[in-house]
C-alpha positions in Angstrom: 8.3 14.3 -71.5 6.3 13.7 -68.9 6.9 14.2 -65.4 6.2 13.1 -62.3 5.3 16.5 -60.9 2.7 16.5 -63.2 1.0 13.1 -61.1 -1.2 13.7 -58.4 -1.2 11.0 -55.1 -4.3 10.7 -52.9 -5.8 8.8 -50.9 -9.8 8.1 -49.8 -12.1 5.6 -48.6 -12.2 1.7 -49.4 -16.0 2.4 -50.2 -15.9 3.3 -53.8 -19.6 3.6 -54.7 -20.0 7.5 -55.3 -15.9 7.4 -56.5 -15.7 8.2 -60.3 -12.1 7.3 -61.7 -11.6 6.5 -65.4 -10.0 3.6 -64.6 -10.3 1.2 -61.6 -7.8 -1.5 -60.5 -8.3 -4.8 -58.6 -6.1 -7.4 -57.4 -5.7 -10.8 -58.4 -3.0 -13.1 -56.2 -1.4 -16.3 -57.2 -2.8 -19.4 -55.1 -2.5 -23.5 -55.8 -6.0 -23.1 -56.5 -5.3 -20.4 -59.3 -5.8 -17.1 -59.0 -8.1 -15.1 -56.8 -9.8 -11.6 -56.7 -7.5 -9.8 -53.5 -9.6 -7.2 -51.2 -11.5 -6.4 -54.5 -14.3 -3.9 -53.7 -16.5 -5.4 -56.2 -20.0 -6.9 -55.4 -20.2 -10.9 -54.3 -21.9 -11.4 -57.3 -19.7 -9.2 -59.4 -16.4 -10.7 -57.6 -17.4 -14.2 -58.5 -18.7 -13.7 -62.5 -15.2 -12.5 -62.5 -13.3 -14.8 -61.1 -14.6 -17.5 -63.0 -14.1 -15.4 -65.8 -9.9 -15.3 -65.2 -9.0 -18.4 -66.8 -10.8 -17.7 -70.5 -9.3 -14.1 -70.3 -5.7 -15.0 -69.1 -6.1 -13.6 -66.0 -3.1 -15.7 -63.9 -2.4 -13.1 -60.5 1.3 -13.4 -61.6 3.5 -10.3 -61.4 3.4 -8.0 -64.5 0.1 -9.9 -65.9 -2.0 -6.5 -66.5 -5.7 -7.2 -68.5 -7.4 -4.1 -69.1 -11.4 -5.1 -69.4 -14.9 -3.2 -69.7 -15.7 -1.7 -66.3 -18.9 -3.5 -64.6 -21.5 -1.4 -63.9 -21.9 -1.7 -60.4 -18.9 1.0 -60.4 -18.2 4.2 -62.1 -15.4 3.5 -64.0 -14.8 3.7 -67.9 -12.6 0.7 -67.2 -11.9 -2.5 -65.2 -7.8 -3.5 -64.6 -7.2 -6.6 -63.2 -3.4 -6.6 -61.9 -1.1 -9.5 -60.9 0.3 -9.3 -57.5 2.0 -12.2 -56.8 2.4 -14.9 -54.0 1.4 -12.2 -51.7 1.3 -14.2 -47.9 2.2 -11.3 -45.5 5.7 -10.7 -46.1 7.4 -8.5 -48.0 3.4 -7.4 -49.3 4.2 -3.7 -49.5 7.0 -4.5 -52.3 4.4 -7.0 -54.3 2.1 -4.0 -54.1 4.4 -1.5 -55.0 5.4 -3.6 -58.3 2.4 -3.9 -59.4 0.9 -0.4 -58.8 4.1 0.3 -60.9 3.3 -2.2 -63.8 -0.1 -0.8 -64.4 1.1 2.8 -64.5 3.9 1.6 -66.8 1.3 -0.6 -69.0 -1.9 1.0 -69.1 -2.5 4.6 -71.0 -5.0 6.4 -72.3 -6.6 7.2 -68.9 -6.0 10.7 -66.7 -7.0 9.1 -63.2 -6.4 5.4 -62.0 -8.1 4.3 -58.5 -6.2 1.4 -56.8 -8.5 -0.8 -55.0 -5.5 -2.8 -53.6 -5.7 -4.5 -49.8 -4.2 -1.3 -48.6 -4.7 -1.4 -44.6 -2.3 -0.1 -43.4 -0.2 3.6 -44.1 2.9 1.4 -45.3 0.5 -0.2 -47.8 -1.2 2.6 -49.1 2.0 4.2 -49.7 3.7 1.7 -51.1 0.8 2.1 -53.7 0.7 5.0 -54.6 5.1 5.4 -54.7 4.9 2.2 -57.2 2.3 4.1 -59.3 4.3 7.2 -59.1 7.6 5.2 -60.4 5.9 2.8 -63.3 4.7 6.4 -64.3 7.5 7.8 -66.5 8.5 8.0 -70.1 11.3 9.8 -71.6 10.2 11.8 -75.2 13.0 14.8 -75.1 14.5 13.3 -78.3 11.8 12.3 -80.6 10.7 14.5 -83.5 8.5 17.3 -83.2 5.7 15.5 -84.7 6.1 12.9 -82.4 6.1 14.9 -79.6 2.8 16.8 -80.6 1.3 13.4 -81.8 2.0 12.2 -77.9 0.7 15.3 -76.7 -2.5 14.5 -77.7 -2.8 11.5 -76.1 -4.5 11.4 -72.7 -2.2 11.3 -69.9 -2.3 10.1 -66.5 -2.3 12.8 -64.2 -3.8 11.1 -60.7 -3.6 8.4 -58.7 -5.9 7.2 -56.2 -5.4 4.8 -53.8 -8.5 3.4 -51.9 -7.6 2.4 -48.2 -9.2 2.4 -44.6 -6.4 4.2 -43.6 -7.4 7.4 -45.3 -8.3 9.1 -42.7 -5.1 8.8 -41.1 -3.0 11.9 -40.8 0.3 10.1 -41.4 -1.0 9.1 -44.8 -1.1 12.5 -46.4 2.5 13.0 -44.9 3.8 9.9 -46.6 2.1 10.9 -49.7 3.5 14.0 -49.8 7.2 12.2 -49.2 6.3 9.5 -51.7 6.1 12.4 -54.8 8.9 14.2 -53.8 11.0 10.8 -53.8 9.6 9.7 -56.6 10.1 12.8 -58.8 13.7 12.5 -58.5 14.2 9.0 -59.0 12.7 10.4 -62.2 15.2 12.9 -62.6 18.0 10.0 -62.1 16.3 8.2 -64.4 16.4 11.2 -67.0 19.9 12.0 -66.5 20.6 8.4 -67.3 18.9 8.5 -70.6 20.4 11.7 -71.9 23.0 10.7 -74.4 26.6 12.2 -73.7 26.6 14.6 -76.4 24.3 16.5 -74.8 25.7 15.4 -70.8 28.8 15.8 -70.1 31.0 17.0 -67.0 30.0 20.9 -68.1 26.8 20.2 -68.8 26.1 18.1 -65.9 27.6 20.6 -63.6 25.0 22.8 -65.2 22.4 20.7 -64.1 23.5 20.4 -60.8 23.0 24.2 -60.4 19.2 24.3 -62.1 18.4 21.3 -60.5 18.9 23.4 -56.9 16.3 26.0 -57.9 15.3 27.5 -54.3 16.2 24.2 -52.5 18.2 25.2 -49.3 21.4 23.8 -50.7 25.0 25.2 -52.2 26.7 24.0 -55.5 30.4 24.4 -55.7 32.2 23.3 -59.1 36.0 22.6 -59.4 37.3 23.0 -62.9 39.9 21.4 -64.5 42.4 24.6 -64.0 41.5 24.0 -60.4 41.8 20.3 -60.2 45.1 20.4 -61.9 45.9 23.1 -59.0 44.9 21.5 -56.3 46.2 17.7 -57.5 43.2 16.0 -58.5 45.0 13.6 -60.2 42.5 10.7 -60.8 39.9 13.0 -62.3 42.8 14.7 -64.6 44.2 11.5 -65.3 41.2 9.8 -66.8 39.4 13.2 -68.4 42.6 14.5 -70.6 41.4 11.9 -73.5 38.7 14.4 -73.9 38.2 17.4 -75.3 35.5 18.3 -72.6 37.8 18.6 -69.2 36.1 17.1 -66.1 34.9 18.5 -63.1 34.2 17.7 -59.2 30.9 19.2 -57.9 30.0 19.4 -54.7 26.6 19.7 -53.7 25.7 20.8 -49.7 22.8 20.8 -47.8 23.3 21.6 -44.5 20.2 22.3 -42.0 20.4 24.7 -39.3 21.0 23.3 -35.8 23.9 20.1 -35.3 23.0 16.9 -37.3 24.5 14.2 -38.1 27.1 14.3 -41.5 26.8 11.6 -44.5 29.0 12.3 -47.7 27.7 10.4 -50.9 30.6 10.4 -53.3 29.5 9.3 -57.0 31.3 8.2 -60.2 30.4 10.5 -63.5 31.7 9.2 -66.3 29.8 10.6 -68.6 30.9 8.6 -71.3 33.0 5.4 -70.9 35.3 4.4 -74.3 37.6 2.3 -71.9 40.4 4.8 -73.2 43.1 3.4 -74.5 42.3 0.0 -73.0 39.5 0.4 -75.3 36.1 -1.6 -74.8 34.3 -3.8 -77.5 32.1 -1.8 -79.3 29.1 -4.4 -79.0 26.7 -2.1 -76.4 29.3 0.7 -76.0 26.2 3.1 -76.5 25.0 2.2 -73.0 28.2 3.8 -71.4 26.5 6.7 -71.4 24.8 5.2 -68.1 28.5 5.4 -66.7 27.2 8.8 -64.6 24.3 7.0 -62.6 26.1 6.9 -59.5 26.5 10.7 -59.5 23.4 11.5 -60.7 22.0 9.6 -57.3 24.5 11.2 -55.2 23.1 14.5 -56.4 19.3 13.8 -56.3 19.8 12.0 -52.9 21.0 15.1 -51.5 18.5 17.2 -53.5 15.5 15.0 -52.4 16.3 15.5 -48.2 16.7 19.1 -48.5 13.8 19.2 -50.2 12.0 17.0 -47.3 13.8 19.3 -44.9 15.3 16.0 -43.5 17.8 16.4 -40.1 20.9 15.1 -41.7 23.6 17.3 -43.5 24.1 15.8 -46.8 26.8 16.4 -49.1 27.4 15.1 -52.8 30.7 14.8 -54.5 30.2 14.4 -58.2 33.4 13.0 -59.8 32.6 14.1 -63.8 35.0 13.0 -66.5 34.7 11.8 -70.0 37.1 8.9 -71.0 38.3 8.7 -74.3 40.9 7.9 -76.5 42.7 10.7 -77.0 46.5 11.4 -78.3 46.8 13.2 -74.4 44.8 10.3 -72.9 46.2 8.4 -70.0 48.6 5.5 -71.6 48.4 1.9 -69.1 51.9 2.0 -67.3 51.4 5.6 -66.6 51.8 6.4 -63.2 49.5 9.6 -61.1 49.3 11.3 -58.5 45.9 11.1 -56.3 44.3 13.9 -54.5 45.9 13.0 -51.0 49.1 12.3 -52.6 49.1 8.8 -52.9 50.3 7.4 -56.6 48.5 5.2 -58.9 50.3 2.9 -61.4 47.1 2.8 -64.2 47.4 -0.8 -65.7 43.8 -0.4 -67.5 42.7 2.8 -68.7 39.0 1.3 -68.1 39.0 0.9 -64.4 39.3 4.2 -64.7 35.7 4.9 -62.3 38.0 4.0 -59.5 40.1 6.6 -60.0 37.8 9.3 -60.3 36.2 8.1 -57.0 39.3 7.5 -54.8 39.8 11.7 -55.6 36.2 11.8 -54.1 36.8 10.1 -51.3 40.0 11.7 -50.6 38.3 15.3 -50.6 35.0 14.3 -48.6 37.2 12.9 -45.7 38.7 16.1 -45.3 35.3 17.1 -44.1 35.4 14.5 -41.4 31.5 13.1 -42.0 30.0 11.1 -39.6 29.3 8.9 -42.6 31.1 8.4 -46.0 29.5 6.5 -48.3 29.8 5.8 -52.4 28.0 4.5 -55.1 28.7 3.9 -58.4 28.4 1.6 -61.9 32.4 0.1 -61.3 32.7 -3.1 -62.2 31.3 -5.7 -64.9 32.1 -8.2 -62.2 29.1 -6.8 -60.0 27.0 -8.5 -62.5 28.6 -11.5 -63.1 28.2 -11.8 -59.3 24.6 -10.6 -58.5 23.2 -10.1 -61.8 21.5 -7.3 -63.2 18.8 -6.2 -60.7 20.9 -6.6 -57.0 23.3 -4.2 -56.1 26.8 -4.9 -54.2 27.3 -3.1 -51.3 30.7 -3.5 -48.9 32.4 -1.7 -46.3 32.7 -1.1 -42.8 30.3 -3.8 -41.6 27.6 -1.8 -39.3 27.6 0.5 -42.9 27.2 -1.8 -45.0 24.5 -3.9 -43.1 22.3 -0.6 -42.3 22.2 0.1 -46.1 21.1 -3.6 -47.1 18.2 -3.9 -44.2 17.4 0.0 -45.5 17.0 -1.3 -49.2 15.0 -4.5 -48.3 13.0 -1.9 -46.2 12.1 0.5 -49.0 12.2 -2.5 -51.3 15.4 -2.6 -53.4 17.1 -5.6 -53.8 21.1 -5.1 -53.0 23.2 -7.7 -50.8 26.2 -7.5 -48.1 29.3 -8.6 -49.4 33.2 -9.2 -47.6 36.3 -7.4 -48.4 38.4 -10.7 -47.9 42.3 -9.5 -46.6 43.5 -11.5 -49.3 42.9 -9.3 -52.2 44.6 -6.3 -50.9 48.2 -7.6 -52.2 46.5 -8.2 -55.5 46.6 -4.4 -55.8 50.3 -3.8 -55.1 52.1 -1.9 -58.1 56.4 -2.8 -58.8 56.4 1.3 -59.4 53.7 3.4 -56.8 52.2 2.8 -54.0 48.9 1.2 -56.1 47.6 -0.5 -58.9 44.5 0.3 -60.3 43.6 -3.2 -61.5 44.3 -6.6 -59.2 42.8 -9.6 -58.5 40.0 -10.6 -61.7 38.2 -13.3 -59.6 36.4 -11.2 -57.0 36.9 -8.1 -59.3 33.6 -6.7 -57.1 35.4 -6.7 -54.0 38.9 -5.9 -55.9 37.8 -2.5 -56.8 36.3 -2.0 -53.4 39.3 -2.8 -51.5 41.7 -0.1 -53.8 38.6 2.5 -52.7 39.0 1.6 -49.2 42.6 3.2 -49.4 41.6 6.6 -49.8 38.9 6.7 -46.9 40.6 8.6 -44.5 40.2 9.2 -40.6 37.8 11.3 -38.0 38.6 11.6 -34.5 41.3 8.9 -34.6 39.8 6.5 -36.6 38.8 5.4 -40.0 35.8 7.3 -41.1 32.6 4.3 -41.5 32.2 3.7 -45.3 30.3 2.0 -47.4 30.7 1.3 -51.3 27.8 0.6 -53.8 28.3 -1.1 -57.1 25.5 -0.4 -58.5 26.8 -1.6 -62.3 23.6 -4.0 -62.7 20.7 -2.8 -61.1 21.1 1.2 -62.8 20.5 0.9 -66.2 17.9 -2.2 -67.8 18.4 -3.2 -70.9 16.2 -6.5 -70.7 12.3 -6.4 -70.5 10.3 -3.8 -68.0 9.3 -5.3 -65.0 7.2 -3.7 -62.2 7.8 -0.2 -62.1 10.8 -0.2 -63.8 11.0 0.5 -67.7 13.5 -0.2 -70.3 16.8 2.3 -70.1 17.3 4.2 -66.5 16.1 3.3 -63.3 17.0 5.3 -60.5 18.4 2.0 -58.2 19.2 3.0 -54.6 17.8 6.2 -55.1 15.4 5.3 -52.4 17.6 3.6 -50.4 19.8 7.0 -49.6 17.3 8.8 -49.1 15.8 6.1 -46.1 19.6 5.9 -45.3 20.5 9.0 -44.4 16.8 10.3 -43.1 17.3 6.8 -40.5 21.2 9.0 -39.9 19.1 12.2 -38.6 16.3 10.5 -36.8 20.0 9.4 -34.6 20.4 13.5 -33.7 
């Protein structure tokens, strides 16, 4: 498998006439005129024999277009990549940039070191470089035969990227850099979590992981079982992980710096497997349920990514982990439960069960009294419907939610504000308990955001400031690779905790 610890990032100079790189990469841009050559470092002469050249080799600047061609030999490169950027016109540039730094890495192999000879200006630029390079760089091999594997291994692999830029000599830039790797490796580790099918991840297992995953990080893992989430009346998580004959588990994952910060909480649904229960789902692309875990897996990499860039913000995870299946004990719809928090839940479909899980979650972080209490996870088929498959819903307390949308347009994720309207809150009224699990079906999105909403609880007198993240869509692509994103996992909003909460301690 390889890794993105194994990639180096670096910057140097725009001048790139003593640089030797196996493969060099220029920048063509969409215009009405067609496209054009983009801060290319390439001779005048050079520059235009290869311009003219773009419409008789497909060359068309669009996003994605990659042509890999013989390197010219005013340069010492074994290779010349010409890569589409786009309608780049000054905003939003750093995201066009970042795609297709991404798409190369994600298209091109066969080369150890790729030089990017993008209009990079600027540290933001440079950055966002070498981060799309680091994230288009990333396959996932654990499964395939041992011949395979060695057959791979044999294969050159791209260990470094460069990233020409004038502001190379700027001491910020090896700081970003150095933040860019350490982001991007676990977006990776998202990414692989994702991908690992659920008989090999499941709540044990990925309690396991949490555990590794720490290593020497300055951070504290603390696993509930299921004797003591029966104990202590963790009913959702009980109540959807008895169809299983792996129990669930709540993990809690702390990082907390010396000196008073600022608190966030990042509660995240992992179902590590998603049958629908007894309200049992089609079988038509039941295999990608095993995705049902991404929001917990970027709860837990969040918090593992600031400790490990010492950020001044406590963080803390809560991984809600069950397996919902079928089983004779399996929660029945009409059942009623009892919530962590003691509020009771009549269970109307056994596969809004994600809901359930979290609402424990949320129950348990409030008792911590967090300055911030957010949660993210893939709940409801209706995020899609509404936003499609790449932008993720995001609702809540208003100054919450809005910070986490300008954070992901910052960092370049796509996600988008929506209301909690008033009017959906009766849709969740049970005849029996004090809540259904299921209401209104139009809105579903803000439905299942609105039952969440009733197990925040209070700080200092009032409701703690929450956000919720569907991130159902944008976590898991099963249509064509675009940018730096591949087929499978994708680590969405990875990045945009991460800005979140380090924007949280900058506050301190």
């Amino acid at each position: 498998m390889k890794k993105n610890s194994d990639l180096t990032l670096s910057a140097i100079s725009a001048d790139l006439k003593k640089h030797r790189t196996d493969a060099l990469v220029v920048a063509a841009r969409q215009t009405a005129e067609g496209p054009q050559l983009l801060g290319s470092p390439l001779s005048a002469v050079d520059a235009q024999a290869l311009e003219a050249s773009f419409r008789s080799l497909g060359v068309t600047g669009k996003a994605d277009d990659v042509h890999r061609l013989p390197s010219l030999e005013s340069m010492d490169a074994d290779i010349l990549i010409v890569a589409g950027v786009g309608r780049i016109n000054g905003e939003h540039d750093d995201e066009l940039l970042r795609r297709a730094a991404g798409s190369v890495t994600r298209q091109v192999t066969g080369v150890e070191k790729i030089t990017f000879a993008f209009p990079a200006d600027t540290v933001s630029a440079a950055a966002a470089i070498a981060e799309g390079a680091a994230l288009g760089a990333y396959s996932f091999d654990k499964y395939r035969s041992e011949a395979k594997r060695a057959e791979a291994a044999n294969e050159t692999t791209l260990r470094e990227v460069v990233v020409a830029t004038s502001a190379s000599t700027d001491k910020a830039l090896k700081t970003a850099l150095q933040e860019v790797a350490v982001v991007a490796r676990h977006v990776h580790e998202v990414r692989d979590l994702v991908n690992t099918p659920s008989n090999d991840l499941y709540p044990e297992t990925f309690a396991q992981h949490a555990g590794d995953a720490s290593g020497s990080l300055s951070v504290s893992v603390e696993v509930y079982d299921d004797a003591r989430l029966t104990k202590e009346g963790f009913g959702g998580l009980m109540g959807v992980g008895r169809g299983s004959a792996r129990p669930p588990r709540l993990v809690k994952v702390s990082y907390n710096p010396r000196g008073k910060h600022q608190h966030i909480a990042i509660v995240g649904k992992g179902i590590t497997f998603d049958t629908g229960g007894i309200s049992l789902k089609p079988a038509l692309n039941m295999d990608q349920m095993k995705s049902d875990m991404a929001g917990a897996a970027t709860a837990l990499h969040t918090v593992l990514a600031l400790a490990e860039l010492k950020a001044p913000v406590r963080a803390t995870a809560w991984l809600c982990l069950a397996e919902n299946m079928p089983g004779g004990n399996a929660t029945r719809p009409g059942d009623v439960i009892t919530m962590f928090g003691g509020k009771t839940v009549e269970v109307l479909n056994t596969d809004a069960e994600g809901r359930l899980v979290m609402a424990d979650g949320l129950a348990v972080a409030s008792l911590e009294e967090p300055d911030v209490l957010l949660d993210i996870a893939t709940l409801t088929g209706a995020q899609l419907v509404a936003l499609g498959r790449r932008t993720a819903g995001i609702m809540g307390d208003p100054t919450v939610r809005d910070g986490l949308f300008h954070t992901a347009e910052a960092v370049g994720e796509t996600a988008w504000p929506m209301p909690l309207p008033e009017e959906l809150r009766p849709s969740i009224a049970s005849q029996v308990a004090d809540l259904a699990n299921i209401g209104e079906r139009n809105g579903g999105m803000m439905t299942a955001a609105v039952f969440l909403e009733e197990f925040v609880g209070e700080a200092r007198g009032s409701k703690i400031p929450w956000a919720h993240i569907d991130i159902a869509g944008p976590s898991y692509n099963d249509a064509a690779p675009y940018g730096y994103t591949g087929k499978n996992g994708t680590g969405a909003l990875l990045r945009t905790l991460v800005a979140y909460a380090r924007n949280l301690g900058s506050k301190n």
